[in-house]
N, C-alpha and C positions, 0 to 999 in steps of 0.2 A: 779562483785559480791563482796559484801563484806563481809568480813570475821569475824568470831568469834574473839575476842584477847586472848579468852581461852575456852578449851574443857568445854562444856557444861554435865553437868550429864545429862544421859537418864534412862529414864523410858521402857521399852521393854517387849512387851504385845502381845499375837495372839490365837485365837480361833483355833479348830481343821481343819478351813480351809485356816490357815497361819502358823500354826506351822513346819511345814519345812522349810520354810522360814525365818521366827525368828529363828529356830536353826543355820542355815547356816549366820544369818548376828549376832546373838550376837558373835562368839567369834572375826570377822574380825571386827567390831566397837570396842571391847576391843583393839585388835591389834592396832587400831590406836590412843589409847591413852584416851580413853574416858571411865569414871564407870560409867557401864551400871548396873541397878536394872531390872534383869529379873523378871515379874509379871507372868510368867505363859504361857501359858498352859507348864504344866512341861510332862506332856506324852497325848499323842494325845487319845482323847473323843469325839467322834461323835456327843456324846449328850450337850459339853458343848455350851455356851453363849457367844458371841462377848459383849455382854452389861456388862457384867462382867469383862471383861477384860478391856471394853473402862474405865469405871467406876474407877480401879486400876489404869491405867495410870494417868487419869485424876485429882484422887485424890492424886498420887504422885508430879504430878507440883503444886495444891492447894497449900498442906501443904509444898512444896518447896522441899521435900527429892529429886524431879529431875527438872531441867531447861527445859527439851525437852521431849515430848515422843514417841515413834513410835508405833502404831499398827498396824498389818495384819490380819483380815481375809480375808476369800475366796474372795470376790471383793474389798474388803475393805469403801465399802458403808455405811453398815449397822455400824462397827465401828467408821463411821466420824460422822453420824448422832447420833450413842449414846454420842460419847466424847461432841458434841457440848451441849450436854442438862445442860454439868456441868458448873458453872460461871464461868469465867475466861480461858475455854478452847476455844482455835483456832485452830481447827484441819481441814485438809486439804486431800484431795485424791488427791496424785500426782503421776503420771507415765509418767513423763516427765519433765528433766534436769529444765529447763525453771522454771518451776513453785515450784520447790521446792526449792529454794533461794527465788526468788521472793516474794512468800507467805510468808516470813521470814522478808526477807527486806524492803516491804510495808506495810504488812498487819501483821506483829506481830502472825504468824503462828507459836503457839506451839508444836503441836501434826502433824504428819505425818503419814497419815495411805496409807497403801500399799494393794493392792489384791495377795495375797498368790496364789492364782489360773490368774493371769492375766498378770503377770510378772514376770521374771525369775531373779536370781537372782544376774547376774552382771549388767541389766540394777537396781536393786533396791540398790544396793552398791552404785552406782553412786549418785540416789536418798537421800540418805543416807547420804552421802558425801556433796552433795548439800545443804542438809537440814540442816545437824550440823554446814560446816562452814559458814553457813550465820549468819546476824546480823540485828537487826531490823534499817534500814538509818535512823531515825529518822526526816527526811525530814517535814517541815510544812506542806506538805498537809498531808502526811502519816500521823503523830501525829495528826489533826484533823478529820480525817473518822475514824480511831482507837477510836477517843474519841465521835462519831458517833456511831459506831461498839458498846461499851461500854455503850455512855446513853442508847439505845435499850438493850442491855441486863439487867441492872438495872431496868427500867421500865418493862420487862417482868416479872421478879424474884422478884417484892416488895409485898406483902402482899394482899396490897389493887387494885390493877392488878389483880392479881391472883384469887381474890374472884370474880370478874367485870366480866374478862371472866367466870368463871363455871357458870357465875348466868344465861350468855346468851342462 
């Protein structure tokens, strides 16, 4: 696996069905040396939004105030599907060692979204752990599906797209 050459700032996000879970993993990522920007949920709300929260992460790596983000809610689905709507996010549902470097190291995985309700949380430290110290390999194939991955999201998000499809 390879590794970070320095602690990445994270963004740290969870709706009321992972905020147990984000409380118990922000202060052990602090612990390990990484400034983490808590986005919330700051007291648990039944009634809040996972698309809100993706939203905060997402546009914390945009405008660059974080390198990484992670969010939790309850399966952590619905969060992967929102981050992914924003440009420039790769966010990823991993609950398994394997794929959370991986998606790092191939595929330029930003965001890591966790299910609050579907993993506990020394298997999500590990997760965690995985995710931060990895590094994108840079490999020619990897840099050319990345730039695959990329022209497909430009061409979805251009103007004249956008109108093509609603017209159909």
């Amino acid at each position: 696996m390879k590794r970070q050459p320095m602690a990445p700032s994270v963004a740290l996000a969870a709706d009321h069905g992972g905020i147990t879970l984000k409380n118990e993993l922000l202060p052990w990522i602090q612990s390990r040396g990484y400034a983490v920007t808590d986005l919330g949920a700051a007291t648990f709300d039944s009634s809040d939004d996972y698309p809100d929260f993706a939203e905060a992460v997402g546009r914390a790596i945009i405008s660059r105030k974080a390198e990484r983000g992670i969010l939790v809610c309850g399966s952590g689905v619905g969060a992967c599907i929102a981050a992914n709507k924003l440009p420039g996010i790769r966010a990823c549902l991993c609950h398994d060692v394997y794929s959370a470097h991986q998606g790092v190291e191939h595929d330029d995985m930003n965001v890591l979204c966790l299910g609050g309700r579907v993993i506990g949380p020394e298997l999500a430290k590990d997760l965690v752990d995985a995710f931060l110290r990895a590094s994108f390999g840079g490999e020619e194939r990897h840099r050319r599906r990345l730039a695959k991955v990329l022209e497909l999201e430009r061409k979805a998000t251009t103007k004249s797209n956008i109108k093509n499809q609603n017209e159909k």
